[in-house]
Each structure stands twice: as C-alpha cells, then as structure tokens.
N, C-alpha and C positions, 0 to 999 in steps of 0.2 A: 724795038730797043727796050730794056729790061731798066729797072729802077736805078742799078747802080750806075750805069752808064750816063743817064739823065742827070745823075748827082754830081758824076765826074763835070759831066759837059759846064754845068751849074757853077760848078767849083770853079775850074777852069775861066771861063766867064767873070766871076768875082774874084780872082787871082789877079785878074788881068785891072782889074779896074782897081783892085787892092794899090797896085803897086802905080798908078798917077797918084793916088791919095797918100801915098807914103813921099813919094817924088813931092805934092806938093806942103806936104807934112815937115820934111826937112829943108825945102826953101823958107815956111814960115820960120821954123828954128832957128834957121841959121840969119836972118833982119830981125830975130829977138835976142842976137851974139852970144848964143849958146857955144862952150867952146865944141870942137870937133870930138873929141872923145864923149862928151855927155850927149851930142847929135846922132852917134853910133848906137850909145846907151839903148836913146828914147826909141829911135827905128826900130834895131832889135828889137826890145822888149812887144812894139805896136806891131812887127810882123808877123810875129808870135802868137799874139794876141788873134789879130784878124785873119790871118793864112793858116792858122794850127786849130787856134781857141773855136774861132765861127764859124769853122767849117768842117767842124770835126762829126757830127752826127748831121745836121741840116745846114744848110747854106743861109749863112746869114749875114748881111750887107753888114760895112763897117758902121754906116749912119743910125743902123737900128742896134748895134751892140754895146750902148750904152749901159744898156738894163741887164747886162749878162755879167757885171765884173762882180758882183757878190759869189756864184759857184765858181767863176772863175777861180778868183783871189781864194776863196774862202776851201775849195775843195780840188777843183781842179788840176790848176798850177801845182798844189802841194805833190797831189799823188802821179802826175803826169812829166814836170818836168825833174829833171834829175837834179837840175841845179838851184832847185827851191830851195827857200833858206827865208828866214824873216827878213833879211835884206833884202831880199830882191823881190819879196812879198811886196816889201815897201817902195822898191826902184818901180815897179809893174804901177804900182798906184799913181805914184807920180808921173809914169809916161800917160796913164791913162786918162790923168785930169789934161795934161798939154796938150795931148792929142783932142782929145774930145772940145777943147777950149778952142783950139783949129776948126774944127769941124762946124762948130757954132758962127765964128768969126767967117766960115765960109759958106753958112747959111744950110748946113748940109744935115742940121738936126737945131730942136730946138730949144730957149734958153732952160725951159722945165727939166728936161732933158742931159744938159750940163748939172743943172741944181740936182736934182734926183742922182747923179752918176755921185756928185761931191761928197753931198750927207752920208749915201752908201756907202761911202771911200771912210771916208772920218767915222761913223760907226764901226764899221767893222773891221778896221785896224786890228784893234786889241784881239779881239775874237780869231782871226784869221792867223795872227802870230804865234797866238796862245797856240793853235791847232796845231800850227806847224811843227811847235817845240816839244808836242806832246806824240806828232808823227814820228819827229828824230830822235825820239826818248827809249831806247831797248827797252826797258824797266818795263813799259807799258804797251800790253801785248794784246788788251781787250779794245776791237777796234770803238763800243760804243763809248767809252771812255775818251782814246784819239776822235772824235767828232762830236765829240760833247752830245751825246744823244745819251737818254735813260735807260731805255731799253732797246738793244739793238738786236 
C-alpha cells in the first residue's frame, strides 16, 4: 500500500469519527438554545474546519486542532475558501471557540488548550481581517504586502 492510500484510509477513519463529534457538537448547541439556523452556522463552519482544514495535508484529530486556527484563520481560510470575507473570518472564530469550549466540557482536550485557542482568537482578529481586506483589494498586487511580510 503506497502513502497516499494510508492517508486516505487515515482520513476516512477520522471522517468517521469527525462526524459523532459534530453529532455530539449540535446536541450540546441545541441544550445551550441556540436557534437552528446559527446551529447550521456553527456545524458548517466546524465541518469545514475539521474535514477540509485537518485533513488537508496530514491527518489531524479534531481534539489536537486547537493549535491550528492562527494559519487556518489567518492564511488558510482567506486563500482557500471562496466565501472568505472578514465575516465569516469572524463567524469561523466563534464556531471555533464553541466548538472547542464542547470539546473541553467533554474532556476531549484540555482547559490550557481552550485558553491558548481564545487568546490566539482575540489576538489575531485584527491581523487576520486586515489580511483578508488587503487579499480582496485589486489595487494590491505584491503578494508580500497581502501577508504583511517584508520581504517576500
């Protein structure tokens, strides 16, 4: 069996296990009377996240991707989904504190863990929005520019 095959199998496997964690993801939502269209919101956006985002180069459990929402948010999301926008830069952050606040409350990562995802969240707000505005900006054509880097 060749590598990629092992990745799929991988995948597949944490696909499978994604979606009780989603299952139990919008049971918690919905005993915290989230109405139904923001319980859509938050799944989408966490499906996304953990079946697109963690699995896109290596396989990466939902409980360990805590530590991954700064490239996410910050690079990923912009250049990858089409429907990026500082909204939903910001929709993405808040499924991502709910979700992981589940995850905590079901023991499945731990409280440093929630704290470290928050601060990341609240720091890089500004940063990540800024990015985005300067992604969807024609005017600005020099990508080191778009990713705030010096020299690119």
């Amino acid at each position: 069996m060749d590598d990629y095959e092992e990745w799929e199998k991988e995948c597949e496997r944490t696909r499978e296990e994604n979606e009780k964690i989603l299952d139990g993801f919008e049971t918690w939502l919905r005993k915290k009377n989230f109405k139904d269209k923001t319980i859509d919101k938050h799944i989408s956006n966490i499906d996304f996240y953990i079946n697109e985002y963690l699995l896109y180069e290596d396989v990466i459990e939902a409980k360990d991707g805590a530590n991954e929402v700064s490239m996410f948010l910050g690079y990923w999301f912009i250049k990858k989904a089409m429907w990026s926008s500082p909204a939903q830069i910001k929709s993405n952050a808040s499924s991502l504190k709910k979700f992981y606040t589940f995850m905590l409350e079901k023991e499945m990562i731990e409280k440093d863990d929630l704290n470290h995802l928050k601060e990341t969240i609240k720091k890089g707000i500004p940063g990540w929005v800024a990015t985005m505005k300067r992604y969807d900006d024609p005017s600005i054509t020099d990508m080191g520019v778009i990713w705030g880097l010096d020299d690119y």
